[in-house]
BASESE-741025 format. One record per residue (C-alpha): x, y, z; residue number from 1; residue in one letter. Coordinates in nm, 4 decimals, always signed. Each point is the difference from the previous one (the first is absolute). Example, Ala and Ser with C-alpha at 12.3 -4.5 7.8 and 13.67 -1.06 7.14 Angstrom:
BASESE-741025
REC       px       py       pz palum keza
REC  +1.2300  -0.4500  +0.7800     1    a
REC  +0.1370  +0.3440  -0.0660     2    s
This chain:
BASESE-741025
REC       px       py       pz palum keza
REC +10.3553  +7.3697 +10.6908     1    x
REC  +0.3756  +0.1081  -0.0843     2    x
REC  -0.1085  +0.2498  -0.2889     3    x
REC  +0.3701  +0.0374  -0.1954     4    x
REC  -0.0470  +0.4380  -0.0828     5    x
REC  +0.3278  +0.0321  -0.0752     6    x
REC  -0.0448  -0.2643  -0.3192     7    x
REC  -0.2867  +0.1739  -0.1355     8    x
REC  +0.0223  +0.1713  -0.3431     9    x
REC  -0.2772  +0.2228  -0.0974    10    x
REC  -0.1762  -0.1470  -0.3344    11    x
REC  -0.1437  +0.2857  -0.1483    12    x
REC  -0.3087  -0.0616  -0.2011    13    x
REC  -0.1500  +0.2565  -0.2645    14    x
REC  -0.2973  -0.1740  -0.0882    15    x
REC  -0.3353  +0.1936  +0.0349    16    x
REC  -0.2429  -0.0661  +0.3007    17    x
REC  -0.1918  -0.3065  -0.1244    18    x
REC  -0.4020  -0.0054  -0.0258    19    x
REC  -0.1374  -0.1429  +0.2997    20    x
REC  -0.3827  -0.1420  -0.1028    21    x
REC  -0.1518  +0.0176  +0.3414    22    x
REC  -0.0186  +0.3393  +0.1603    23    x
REC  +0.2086  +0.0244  +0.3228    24    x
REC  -0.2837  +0.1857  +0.1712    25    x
REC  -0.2380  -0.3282  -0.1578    26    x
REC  +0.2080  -0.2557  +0.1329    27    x
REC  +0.0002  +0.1504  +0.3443    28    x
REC  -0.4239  +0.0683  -0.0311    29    x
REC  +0.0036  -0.3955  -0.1512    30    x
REC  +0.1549  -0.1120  +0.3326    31    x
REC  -0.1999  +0.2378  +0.2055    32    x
REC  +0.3355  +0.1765  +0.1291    33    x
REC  +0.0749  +0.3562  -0.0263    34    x
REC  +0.3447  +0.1563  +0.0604    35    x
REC  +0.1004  +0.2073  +0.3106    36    x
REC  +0.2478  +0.2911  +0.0338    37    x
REC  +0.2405  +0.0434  +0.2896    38    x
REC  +0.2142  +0.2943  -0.1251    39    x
REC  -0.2144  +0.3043  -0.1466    40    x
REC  +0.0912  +0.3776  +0.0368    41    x
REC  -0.3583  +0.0636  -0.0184    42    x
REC  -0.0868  +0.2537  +0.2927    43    x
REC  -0.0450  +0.3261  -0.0731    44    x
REC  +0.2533  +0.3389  +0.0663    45    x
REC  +0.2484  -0.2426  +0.2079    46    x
REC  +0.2748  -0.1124  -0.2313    47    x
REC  +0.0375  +0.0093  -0.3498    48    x
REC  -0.3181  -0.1476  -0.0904    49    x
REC  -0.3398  +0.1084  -0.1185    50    x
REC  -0.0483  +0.3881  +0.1353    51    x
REC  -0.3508  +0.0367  +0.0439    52    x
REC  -0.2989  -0.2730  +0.1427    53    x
REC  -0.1137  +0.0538  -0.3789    54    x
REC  +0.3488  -0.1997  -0.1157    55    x
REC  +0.0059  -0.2339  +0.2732    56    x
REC  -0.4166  -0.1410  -0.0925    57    x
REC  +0.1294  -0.0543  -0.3663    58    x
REC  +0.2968  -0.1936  +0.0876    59    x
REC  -0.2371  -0.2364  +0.2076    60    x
REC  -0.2551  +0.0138  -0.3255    61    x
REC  +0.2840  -0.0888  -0.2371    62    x
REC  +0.1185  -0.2668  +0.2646    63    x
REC  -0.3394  -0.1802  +0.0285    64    x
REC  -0.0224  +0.0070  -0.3625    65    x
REC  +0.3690  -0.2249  -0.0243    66    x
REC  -0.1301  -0.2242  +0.2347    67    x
REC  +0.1120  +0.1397  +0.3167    68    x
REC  -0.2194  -0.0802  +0.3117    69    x
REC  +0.2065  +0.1003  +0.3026    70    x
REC  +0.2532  +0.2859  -0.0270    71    x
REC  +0.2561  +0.0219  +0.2745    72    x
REC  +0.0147  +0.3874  +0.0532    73    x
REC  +0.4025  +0.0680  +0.0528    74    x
REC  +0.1054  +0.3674  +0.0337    75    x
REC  +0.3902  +0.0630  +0.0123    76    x
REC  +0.0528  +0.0566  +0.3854    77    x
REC  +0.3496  +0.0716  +0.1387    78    x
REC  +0.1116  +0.1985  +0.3410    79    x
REC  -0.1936  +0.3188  -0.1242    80    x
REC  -0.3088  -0.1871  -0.0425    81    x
REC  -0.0224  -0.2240  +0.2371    82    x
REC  -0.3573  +0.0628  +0.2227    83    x
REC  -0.1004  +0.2331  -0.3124    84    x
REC  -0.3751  +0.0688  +0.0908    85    x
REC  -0.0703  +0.1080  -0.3504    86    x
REC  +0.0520  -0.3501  -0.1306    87    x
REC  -0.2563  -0.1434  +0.1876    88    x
REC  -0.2582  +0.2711  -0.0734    89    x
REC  +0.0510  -0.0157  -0.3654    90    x
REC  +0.0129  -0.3483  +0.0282    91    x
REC  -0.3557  -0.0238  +0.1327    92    x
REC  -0.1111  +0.2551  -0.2466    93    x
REC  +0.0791  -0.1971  -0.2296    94    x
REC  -0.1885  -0.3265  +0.1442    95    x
REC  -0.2875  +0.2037  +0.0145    96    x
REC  -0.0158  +0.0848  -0.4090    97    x
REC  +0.0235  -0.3633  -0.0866    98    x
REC  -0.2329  -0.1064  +0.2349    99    x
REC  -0.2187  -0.1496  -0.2879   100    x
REC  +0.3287  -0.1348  -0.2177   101    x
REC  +0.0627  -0.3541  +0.0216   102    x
REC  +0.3550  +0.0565  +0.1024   103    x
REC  +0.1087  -0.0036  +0.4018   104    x
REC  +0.2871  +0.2172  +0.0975   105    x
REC  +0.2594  -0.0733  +0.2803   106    x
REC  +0.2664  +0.2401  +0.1987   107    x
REC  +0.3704  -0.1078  -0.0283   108    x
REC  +0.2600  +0.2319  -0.0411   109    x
REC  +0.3676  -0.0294  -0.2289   110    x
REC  +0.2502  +0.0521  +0.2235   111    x
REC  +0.3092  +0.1593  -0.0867   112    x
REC  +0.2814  -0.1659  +0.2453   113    x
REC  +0.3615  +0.1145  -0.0681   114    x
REC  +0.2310  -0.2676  +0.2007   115    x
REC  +0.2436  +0.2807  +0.1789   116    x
REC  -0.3458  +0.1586  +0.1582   117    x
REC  -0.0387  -0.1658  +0.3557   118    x
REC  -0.3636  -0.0596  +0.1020   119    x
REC  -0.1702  +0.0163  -0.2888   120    x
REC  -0.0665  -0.3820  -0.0174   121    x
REC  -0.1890  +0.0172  +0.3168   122    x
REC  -0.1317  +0.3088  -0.0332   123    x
REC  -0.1831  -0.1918  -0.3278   124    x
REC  -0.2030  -0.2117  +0.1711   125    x
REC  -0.3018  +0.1471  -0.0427   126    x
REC  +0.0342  +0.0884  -0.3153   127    x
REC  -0.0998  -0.3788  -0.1553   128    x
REC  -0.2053  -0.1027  -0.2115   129    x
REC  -0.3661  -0.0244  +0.0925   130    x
REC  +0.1689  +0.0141  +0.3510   131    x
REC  +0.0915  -0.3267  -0.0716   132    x
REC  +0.3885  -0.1167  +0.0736   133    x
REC  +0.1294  +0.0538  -0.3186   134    x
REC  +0.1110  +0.3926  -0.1133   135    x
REC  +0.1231  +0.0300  -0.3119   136    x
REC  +0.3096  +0.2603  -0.0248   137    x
REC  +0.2583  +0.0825  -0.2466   138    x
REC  +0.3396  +0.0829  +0.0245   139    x
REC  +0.2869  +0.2803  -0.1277   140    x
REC  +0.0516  -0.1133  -0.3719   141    x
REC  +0.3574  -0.0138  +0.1215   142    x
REC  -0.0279  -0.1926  +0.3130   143    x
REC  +0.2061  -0.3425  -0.0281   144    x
REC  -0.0968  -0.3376  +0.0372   145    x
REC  +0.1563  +0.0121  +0.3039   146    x
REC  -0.2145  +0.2821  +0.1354   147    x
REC  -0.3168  -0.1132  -0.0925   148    x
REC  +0.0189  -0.3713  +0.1715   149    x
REC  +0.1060  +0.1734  +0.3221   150    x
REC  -0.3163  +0.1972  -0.0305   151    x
REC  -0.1763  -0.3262  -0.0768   152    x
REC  +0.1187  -0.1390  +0.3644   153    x
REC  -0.0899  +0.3127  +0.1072   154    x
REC  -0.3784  -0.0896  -0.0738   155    x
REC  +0.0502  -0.3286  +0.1438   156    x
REC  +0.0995  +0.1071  +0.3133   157    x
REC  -0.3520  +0.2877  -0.0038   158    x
REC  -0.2343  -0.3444  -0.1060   159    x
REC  +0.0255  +0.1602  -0.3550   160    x
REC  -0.0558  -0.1534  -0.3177   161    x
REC  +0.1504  +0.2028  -0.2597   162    x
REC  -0.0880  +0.0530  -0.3466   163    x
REC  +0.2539  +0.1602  -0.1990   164    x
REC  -0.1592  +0.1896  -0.2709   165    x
REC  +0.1027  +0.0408  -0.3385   166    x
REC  +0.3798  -0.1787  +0.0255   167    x
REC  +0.0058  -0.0484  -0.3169   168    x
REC  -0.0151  +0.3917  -0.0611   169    x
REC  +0.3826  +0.0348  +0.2140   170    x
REC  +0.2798  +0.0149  -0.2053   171    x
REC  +0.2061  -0.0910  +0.2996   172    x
REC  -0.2034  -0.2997  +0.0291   173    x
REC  +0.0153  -0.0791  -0.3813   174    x
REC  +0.3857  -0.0035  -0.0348   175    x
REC  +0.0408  -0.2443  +0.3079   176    x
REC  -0.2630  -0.2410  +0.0133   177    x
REC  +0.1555  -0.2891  +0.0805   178    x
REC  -0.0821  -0.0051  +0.3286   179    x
REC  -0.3972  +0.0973  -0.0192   180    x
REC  -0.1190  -0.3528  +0.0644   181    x
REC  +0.1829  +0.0836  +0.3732   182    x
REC  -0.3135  +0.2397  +0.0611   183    x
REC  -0.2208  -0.2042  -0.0918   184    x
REC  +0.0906  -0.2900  +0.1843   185    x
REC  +0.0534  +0.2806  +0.3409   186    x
REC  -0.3482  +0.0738  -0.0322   187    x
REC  -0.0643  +0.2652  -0.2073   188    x
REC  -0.2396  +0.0108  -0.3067   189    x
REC  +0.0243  +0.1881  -0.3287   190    x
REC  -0.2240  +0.2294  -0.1557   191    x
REC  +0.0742  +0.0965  -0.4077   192    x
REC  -0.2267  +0.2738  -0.1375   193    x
REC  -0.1885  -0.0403  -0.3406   194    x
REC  +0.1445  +0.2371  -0.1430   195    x
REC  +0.3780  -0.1667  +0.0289   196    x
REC  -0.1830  -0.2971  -0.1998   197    x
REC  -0.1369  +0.1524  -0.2937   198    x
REC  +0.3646  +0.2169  -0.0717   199    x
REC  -0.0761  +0.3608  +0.1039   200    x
REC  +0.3181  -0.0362  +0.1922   201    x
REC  +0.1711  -0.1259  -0.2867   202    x
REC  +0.1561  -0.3532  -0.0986   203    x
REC  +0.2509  -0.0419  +0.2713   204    x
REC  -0.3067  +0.0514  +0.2825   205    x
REC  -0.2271  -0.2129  -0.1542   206    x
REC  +0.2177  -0.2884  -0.1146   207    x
REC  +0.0979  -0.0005  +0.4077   208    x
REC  -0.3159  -0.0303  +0.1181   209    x
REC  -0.0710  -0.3009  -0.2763   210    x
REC  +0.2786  -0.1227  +0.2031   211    x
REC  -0.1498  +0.0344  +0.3401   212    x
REC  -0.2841  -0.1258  -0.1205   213    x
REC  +0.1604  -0.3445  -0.1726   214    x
REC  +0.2103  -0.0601  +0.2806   215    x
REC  -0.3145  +0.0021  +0.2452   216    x
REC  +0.1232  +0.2964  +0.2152   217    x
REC  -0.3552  +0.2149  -0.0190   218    x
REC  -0.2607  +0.0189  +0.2281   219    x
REC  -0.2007  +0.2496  -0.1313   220    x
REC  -0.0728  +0.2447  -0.3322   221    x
REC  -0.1366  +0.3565  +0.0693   222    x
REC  -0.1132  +0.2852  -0.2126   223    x
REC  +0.2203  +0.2429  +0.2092   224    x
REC  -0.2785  +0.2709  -0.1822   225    x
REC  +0.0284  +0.3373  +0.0415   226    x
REC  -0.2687  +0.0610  -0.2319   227    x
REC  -0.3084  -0.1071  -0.1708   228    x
REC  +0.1678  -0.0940  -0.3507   229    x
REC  +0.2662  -0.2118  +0.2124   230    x
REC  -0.2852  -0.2350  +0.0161   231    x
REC  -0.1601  +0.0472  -0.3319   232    x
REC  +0.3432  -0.0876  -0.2421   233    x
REC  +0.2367  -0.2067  +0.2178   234    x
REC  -0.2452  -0.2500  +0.2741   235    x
REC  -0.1018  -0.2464  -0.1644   236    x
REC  +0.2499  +0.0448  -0.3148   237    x
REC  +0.2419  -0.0786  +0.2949   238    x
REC  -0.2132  -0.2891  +0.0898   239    x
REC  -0.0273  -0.1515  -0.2976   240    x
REC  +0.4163  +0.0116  -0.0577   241    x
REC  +0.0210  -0.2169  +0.3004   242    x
REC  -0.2246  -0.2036  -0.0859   243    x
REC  +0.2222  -0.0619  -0.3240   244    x
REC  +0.3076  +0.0015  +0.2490   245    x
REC  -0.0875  -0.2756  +0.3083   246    x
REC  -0.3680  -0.1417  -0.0869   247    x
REC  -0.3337  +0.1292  +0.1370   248    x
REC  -0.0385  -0.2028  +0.2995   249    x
REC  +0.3490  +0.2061  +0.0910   250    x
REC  -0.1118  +0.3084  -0.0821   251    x
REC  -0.3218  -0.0276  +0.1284   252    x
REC  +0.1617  -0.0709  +0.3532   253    x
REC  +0.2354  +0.3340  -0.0846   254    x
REC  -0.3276  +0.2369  -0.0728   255    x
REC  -0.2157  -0.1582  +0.2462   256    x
REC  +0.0539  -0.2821  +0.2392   257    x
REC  +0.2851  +0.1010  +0.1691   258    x
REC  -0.1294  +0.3563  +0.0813   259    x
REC  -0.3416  -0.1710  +0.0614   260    x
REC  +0.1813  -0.2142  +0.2669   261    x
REC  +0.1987  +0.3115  +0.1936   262    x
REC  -0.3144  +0.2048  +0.0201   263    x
REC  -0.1209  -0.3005  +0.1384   264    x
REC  +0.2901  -0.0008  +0.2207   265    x
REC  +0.0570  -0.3853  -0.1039   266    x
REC  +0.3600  -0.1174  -0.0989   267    x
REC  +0.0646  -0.0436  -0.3597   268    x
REC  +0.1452  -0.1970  -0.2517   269    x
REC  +0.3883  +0.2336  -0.0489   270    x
REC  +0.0249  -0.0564  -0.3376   271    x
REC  -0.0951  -0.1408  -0.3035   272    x
């Protein structure tokens, strides 16, 4: 699908968040589905997440409680971190303190991949999700659009699938994104956090990713948490927006199916 960017006008809209009647978390327990996480800073003493085991149980408590059945543990990692035995440690410390929640937790990482840096594609893959073939990884908020498709090849040429996380986050990106649908149709899929939905980056962030999501170029919406209240005010406030935005079949497939079907290392549907 040609999408014509350069001919879209942004139509603000003041209007308050309507009611919704049915319960995002009711509509997901009606249907017997539950959501699931792939981008969650929730290990402990890595990053700049929780800071203590303590931190990291509530965020899976507060999780579970939005609806949240499989969380997708992704750390930052770049060239400092990379074979960071701490990670892992914490990471099953963690596994065993919510041993009797309902919630199961995954290893992935967030890769940090800054275009001029040789090697760091392939030094990234095995850093994926799940060890699956898809790593999600982010990019300098000033890297071009040029940049970041050659590090899309780049993943191509490793058996990569990238994810690009939180695009809609990169003023870079923002200003000239007339050529996005180019990613998408090269292979890569987008992640938009919750947070960019609801506002908390402001108007220009979250009328973008309304955009992203129209135009069908999402694969996925994460928490990108850092902390427990992440998931207690913006999940499934986040959820229910998109809901409003594309139709719940969509953004059912956004919060669940597609990550269902990478951690089940099937091929998905790219977008909406």
């Amino acid at each position: 699908m040609n999408h014509t960017w350069n001919k879209y006008k942004y139509i603000l809209n003041d209007e308050f968040m309507q009611l919704i009647f049915i319960k995002a978390s009711d509509v997901l327990r009606e249907s017997g589905e539950h959501m699931i996480d792939i981008h969650s800073h929730i290990i402990f003493g890595i990053d700049d997440g929780p800071s203590n085991i303590e931190q990291s149980v509530e965020m899976v408590g507060k999780a579970e409680k939005a609806g949240v059945r499989t969380i997708v543990a992704t750390p930052h990692s770049h060239d400092k971190l990379f074979g960071s035995d701490r990670i892992f440690e914490n990471y099953q410390e963690i596994l065993y303190r919510i041993r009797d929640f309902g919630v199961t937790l995954k290893l992935g990482y967030e890769v940090f991949i800054h275009p001029a840096v040789s090697g760091m594609v392939k030094a990234s893959r095995g850093l994926t999700l799940d060890s699956g073939s898809c790593l999600l990884f982010e990019v300098p908020f000033n890297c071009t659009l040029a940049e970041g498709y050659s590090i899309i090849l780049n993943f191509h040429l490793e058996s990569i699938t990238p994810i690009i996380a939180h695009l809609e986050r990169n003023r870079n990106f923002l200003k000239n994104n007339k050529d996005i649908g180019k990613y998408v149709k090269a292979g890569c899929m987008i992640q938009i956090d919750m947070a960019s939905i609801i506002g908390v980056y402001g108007r220009g962030v979250k009328d973008f990713a309304k955009i992203l999501l129209k135009y069908g170029l999402v694969s996925f919406v994460a928490s990108n948490a850092h902390c427990a209240e992440d998931y207690e005010k913006w999940y499934l406030a986040a959820y229910r927006e998109v809901v409003k935005w594309i139709g719940e079949e969509s953004a059912n497939r956004l919060f669940l199916g597609n990550a269902e079907s990478i951690l089940n290392k099937e091929a998905i549907i790219q977008a909406v």
